[in-house]
N, C-alpha and C positions, 0 to 999 in steps of 0.2 A: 438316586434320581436327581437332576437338574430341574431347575426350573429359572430361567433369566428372567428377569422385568426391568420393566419400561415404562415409564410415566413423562409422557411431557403433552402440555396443556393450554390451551388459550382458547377466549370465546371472542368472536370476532362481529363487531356492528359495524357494517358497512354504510352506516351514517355518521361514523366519527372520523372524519379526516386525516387523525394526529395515527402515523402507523405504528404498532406495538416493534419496540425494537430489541434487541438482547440486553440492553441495558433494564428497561422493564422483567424481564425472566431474572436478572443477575438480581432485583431489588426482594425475590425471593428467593433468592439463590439458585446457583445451577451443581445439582450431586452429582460425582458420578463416582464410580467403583464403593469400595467397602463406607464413606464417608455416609452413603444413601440408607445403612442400616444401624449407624446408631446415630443420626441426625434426626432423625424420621419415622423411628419405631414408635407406636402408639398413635403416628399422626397421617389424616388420608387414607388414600389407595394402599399408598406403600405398607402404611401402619396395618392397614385389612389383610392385605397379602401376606406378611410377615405370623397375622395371629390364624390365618388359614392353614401355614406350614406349621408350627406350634402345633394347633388343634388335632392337626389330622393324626399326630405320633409315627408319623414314616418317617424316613429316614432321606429329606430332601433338604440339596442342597439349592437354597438363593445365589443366583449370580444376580446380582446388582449392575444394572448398566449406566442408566442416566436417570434424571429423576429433575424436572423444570416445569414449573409454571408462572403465568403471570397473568393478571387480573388481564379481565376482558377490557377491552380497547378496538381500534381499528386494525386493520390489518398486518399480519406480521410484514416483516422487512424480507428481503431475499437473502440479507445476509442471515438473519434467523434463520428460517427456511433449508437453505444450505449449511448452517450451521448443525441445527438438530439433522440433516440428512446425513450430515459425515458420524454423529457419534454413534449415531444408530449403525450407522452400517461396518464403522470401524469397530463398536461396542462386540454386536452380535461375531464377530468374524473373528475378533478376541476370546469370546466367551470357549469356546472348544465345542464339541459336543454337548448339546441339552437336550431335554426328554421334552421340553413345552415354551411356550413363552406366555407369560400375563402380561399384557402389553393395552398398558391404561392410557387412552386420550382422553378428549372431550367430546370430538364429532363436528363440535361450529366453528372451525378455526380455518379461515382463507388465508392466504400471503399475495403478496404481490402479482398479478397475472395468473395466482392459479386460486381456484374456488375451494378443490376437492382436497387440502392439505393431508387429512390425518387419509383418505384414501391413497394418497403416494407415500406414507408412512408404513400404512399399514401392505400393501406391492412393496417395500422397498425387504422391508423384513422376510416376506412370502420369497421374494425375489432368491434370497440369501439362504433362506430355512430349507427350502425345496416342500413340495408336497408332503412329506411324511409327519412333520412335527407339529403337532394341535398347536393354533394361534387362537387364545381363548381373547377378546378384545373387552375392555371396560369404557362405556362410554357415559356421559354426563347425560340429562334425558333429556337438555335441551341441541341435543343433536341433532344433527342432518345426515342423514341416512342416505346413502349413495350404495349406485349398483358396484363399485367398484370396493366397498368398504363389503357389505355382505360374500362377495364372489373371494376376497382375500382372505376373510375371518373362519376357524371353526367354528367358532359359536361364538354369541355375542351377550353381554349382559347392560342393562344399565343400572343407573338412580332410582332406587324406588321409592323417594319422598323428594316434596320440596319444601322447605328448604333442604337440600341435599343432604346426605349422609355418606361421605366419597370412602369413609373406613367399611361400609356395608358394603359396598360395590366393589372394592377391595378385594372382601373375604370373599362373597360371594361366588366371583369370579375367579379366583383362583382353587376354591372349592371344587367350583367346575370342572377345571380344568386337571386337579387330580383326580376327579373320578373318570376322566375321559384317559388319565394314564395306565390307575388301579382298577378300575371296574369294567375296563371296557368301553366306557356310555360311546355311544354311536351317534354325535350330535346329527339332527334332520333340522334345517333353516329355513322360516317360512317369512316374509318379509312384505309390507304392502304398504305403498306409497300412496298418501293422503292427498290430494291437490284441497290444502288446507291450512291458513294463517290465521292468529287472534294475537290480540295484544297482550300483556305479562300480568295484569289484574284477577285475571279466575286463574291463576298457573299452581299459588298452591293447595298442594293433597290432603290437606284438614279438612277442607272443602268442598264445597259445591259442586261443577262436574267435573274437575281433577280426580276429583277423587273418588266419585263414580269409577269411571275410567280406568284409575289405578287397582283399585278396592278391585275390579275386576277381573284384571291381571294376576293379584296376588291369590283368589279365589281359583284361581286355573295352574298353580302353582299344587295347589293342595293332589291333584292328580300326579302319581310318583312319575306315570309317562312324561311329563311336562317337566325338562330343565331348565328353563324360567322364560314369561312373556314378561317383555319391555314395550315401554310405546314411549314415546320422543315428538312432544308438542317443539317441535323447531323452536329456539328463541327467533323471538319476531323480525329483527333487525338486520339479518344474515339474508342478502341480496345476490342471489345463487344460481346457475341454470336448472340445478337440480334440486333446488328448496323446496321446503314443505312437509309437514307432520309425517309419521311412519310408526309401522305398529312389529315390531319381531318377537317370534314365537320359536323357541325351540328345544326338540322335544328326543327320545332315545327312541333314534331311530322309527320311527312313526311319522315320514310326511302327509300320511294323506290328513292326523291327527293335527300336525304343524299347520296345515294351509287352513283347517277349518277352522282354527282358533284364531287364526292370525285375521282371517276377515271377518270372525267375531268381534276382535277388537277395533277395527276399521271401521264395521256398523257403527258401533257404538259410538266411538268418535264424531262419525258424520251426525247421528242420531240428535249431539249433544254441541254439532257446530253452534246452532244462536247461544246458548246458553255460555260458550267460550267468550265470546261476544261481550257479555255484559259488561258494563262498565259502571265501576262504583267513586270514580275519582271525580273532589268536585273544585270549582274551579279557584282559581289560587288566592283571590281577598279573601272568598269565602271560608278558605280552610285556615287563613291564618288570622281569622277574627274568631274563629273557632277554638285554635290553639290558645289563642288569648283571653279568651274568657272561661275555660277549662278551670275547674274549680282544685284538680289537682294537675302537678306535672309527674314526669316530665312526659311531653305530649311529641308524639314521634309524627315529622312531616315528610313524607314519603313522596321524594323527590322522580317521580315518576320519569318523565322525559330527561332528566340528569344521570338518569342509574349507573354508576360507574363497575357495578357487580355486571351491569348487561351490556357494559360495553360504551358507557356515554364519556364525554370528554371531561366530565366535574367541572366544568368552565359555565355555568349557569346562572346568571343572577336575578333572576325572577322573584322568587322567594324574598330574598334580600330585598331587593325594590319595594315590592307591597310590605313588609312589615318599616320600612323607612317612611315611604311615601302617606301608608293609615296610621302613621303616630303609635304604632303596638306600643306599651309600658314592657310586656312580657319579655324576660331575658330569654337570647337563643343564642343555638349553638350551629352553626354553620361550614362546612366544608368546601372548600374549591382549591382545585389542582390550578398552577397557573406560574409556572417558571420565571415568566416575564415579570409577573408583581413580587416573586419573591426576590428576585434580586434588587429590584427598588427599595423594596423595605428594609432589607439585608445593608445596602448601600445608606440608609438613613439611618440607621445602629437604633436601639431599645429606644423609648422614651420620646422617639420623636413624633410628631405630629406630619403626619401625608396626606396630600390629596393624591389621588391619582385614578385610572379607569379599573376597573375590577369588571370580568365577567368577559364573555364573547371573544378571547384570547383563540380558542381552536373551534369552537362549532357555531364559525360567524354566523354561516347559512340559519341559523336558530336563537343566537342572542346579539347583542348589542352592549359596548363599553357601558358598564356605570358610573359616572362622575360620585366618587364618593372622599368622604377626610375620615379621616379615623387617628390610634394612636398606635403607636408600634409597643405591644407589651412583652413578646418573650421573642427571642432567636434562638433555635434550637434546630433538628432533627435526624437524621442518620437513622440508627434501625432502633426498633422499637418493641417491644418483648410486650404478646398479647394471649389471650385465648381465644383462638383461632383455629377452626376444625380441619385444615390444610397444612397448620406450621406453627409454633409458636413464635414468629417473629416478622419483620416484615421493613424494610427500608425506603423512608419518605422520604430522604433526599433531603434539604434544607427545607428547616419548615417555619412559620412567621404567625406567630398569636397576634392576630389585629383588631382592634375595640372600634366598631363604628355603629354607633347610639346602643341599642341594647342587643345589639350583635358582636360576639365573640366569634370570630373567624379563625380559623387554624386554613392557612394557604401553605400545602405543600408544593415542593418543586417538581415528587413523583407521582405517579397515579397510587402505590402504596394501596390499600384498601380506603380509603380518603378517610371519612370520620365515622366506619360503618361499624366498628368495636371501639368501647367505651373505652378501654386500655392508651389508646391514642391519642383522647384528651389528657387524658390523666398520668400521659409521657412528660406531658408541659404544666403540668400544674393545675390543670382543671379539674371540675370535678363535674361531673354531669349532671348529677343531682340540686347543683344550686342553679341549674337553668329551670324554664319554664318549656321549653321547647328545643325538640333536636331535630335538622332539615338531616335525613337521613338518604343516602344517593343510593338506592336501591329499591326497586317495585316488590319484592320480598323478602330478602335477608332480615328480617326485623329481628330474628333469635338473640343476638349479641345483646342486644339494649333492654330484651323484653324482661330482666328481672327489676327496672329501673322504672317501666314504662305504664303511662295511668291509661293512654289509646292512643290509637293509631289513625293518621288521617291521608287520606293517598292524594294525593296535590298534583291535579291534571294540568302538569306544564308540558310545553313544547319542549322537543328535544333530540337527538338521535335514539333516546329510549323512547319516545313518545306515546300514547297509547291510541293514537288517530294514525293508524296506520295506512289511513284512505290518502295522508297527502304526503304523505313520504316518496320520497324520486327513484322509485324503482327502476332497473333498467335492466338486470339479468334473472327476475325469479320467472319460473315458468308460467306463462299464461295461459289459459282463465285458471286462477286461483281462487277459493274462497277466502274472504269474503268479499275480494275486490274486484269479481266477474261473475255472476251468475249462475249455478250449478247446483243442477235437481242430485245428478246421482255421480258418486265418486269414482263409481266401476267405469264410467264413461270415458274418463281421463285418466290417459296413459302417459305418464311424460317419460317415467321412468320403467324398466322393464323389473320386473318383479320374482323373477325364478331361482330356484334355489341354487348356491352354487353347487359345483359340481365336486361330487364325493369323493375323500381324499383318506386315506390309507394312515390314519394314525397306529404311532409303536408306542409303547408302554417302557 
């Protein structure tokens, strides 16, 4: 038996200006053929898919096709875009005959003039494969769920935690996908679109009504008929004609059993829309007086509107201002992406003393230059060896250790993971531990730092990740949306058509 995969990846904030380009996918590398299974084994999708074939003890073989990602940002480029269209289509057309494909995106990744990417990814493959060959799809759960993604996939899986677990979604999914080759399964796809937004604050599944939600999905699993429900809060920031929350259910062969679940999980969703709502971020003196009088560190400042995990430009300096501006004593640790300063600093060599503007480089429309001096303490960066549940490595480009009062700044020249795993100060010589506070560019990734970290404080700044999604400049999600238009009942709105696709002749 065959089985090809595919993995390539990006989450798209159509609030950040700066477009994600192949040079970002290359700062994580781009695999393709035999390179993608021993670079990659134990790590990710690929790492899950890889210990699914293992587990299962048949006798399949991995065709490896391509395998890219690169941290969420703005919109891919067209050369991307056409880039991943050629390996895909050149990949699969190489590959010879396969019995399936696992074929891993994300779900929130626009390009240039088109919205629905991983839906012309996913037709582009269907295009190629013809009807017969189960396309089992793996999506990240903060996807956007389009008619044309359900209508191309056999069955689809996502993330069933957040913070993610991409090696789960992995296995699981390719689990599926042989039992649709070995057992027959008869996937039935039930799918229903939320007319439904909230900001990234209740998003993780430890909690509150994440995790209602989830908790309930995995409860509906427990029935053998049930080949797995997903639900997919959209990331908030993905400004879409067809955006918005979505709930998929799919079950062996049993639609009447898939539609009923599937609008179980859609109640519930709507049921628990205020509750999504809530917001625990408080405003940014107050959390950084807070940090500062914290009787232990190190104290994690959760750069909400900055989040470079959700797609923000890392160019923020909010944070920075009030702890300059209230005199903090408390050492920090701070991140910003910012090409333009690291070459000044770079240009001024170690040891010198700069003034220059820091901050508002790409997400003008949100920050403003800071007039700041500082000292230039390390030149360094290139790639960076971490622990990191996607890759163990990662390329920041030139990076600039910068001391301005009791801020330690690491400015890289890539968007890199910015300073979201501890491994990346401690590439330059830091140590995290001798701070008092770390401005972390993510609304939940805290995993990385939490064996380090005394609490966590979420810091409601402005931003392309911002959690006031009331004044954000919408311009292509569908309207009326909740919670930015009024809406008793979800059944009422149809943006998107809902029906299952049309049943397709899988061979074993």
């Amino acid at each position: 038996m065959r089985i090809a995969v595919i993995h390539v990846s990006q989450e798209t904030n159509d609030f950040n200006p700066v477009l994600t380009t192949l040079r970002d996918y290359e700062a994580f590398g781009i695999f393709e053929g035999e390179e993608i299974l021993t670079k990659l084994r134990g790590y990710g999708q690929i790492g899950g898919h890889l210990a699914a074939v293992e587990e299962s003890g048949l006798d399949i073989e991995t065709i490896p096709i391509i395998r890219s990602l690169a941290v969420a940002g703005g919109r891919i480029t067209k050369e991307a875009y056409e880039f991943f269209e050629d390996r895909i289509r050149q990949g699969l057309k190489a590959a010879g005959p396969i019995d399936g494909l696992a074929l891993q995106l994300h779900g929130a990744c626009a390009a240039e003039d088109i919205d629905d990417v991983e839906g012309a990814q996913v037709e582009l493959c269907r295009s190629i494969l013809g009807d017969r060959i189960p396309i089992v799809l793996g999506l990240d759960h903060h996807a956007n769920v389009t008619q044309k993604i359900i209508d191309m996939s056999t069955a689809i899986v996502g993330h069933r935690t957040q913070p993610h677990d991409p090696f789960d979604t992995g296995k699981i999914g390719t689990e599926l996908l042989i039992r649709i080759l070995t057992r027959n399964a008869k996937p039935k796809v039930a799918w229903r679109k939320i007319p439904l937004l909230s900001h990234q604050e209740q998003f993780l599944t430890s909690g509150g009504p994440m995790k209602i939600w989830f908790d309930r999905a995995r409860s509906m699993e427990s029935d053998p008929r049930v080949l797995q429900a997903s639900n997919y809060p959209m990331q908030p920031w993905l400004d879409v004609a067809e955006g918005g929350w979505s709930t998929i259910v799919v079950t062996d062969n049993d639609q009447e059993l898939a539609e009923k679940l599937a609008d179980e999980l859609a109640d519930l969703a709507w049921s628990l829309r205020d509750d999504f709502q809530v917001r625990d971020a408080v405003p940014v003196d107050e959390a950084v007086r807070m940090a500062d009088a914290a009787e232990a560190g190190i104290v994690v400042l959760s750069d909400t509107g900055d989040t470079v995990f959700g797609g923000a430009a890392g160019d923020s300096n909010l944070i920075l201002e009030a702890i300059l501006r209230l005199g903090i004593k408390g050492k920090a640790l701070i991140p910003m992406i910012s090409p333009q300063a690291v070459a000044m600093l770079v240009e001024a060599g170690e040891g010198a003393q700069v003034t220059l503007p820091l901050g508002g480089s790409a997400a003008s429309e949100f920050f403003d230059p800071l007039q700041v001096t500082g000292f230039v303490r390390k030149i360094g960066g290139g790639v960076v060896e971490l622990e990191y549940n996607h890759q163990n490595h990662v390329d920041m480009g030139r990076a600039v250790v910068f001391e301005v009062g009791p801020v330690t700044m690491l400015i890289s020249e890539l968007r890199g993971i910015a300073g979201n795993v501890p491994q990346v100060y401690q590439a330059f010589g830091l140590e995290p531990t001798d701070y008092k506070m770390a401005v972390l560019k993510t609304a939940s990734n805290f995993q990385y730092f939490a064996p380090l970290t005394s609490q966590v404080i979420r810091v409601d700044t402005r931003g392309p990740g911002q959690s006031d999604i009331f004044t954000l400049p919408w311009k292509r999600i569908p309207r009326p949306i909740y919670p930015l238009d009024p809406i008793d009942d979800w059944r009422a709105i149809r943006h998107a058509k809902t029906n299952p696709p049309a049943e397709r002749q899988n061979v074993a």
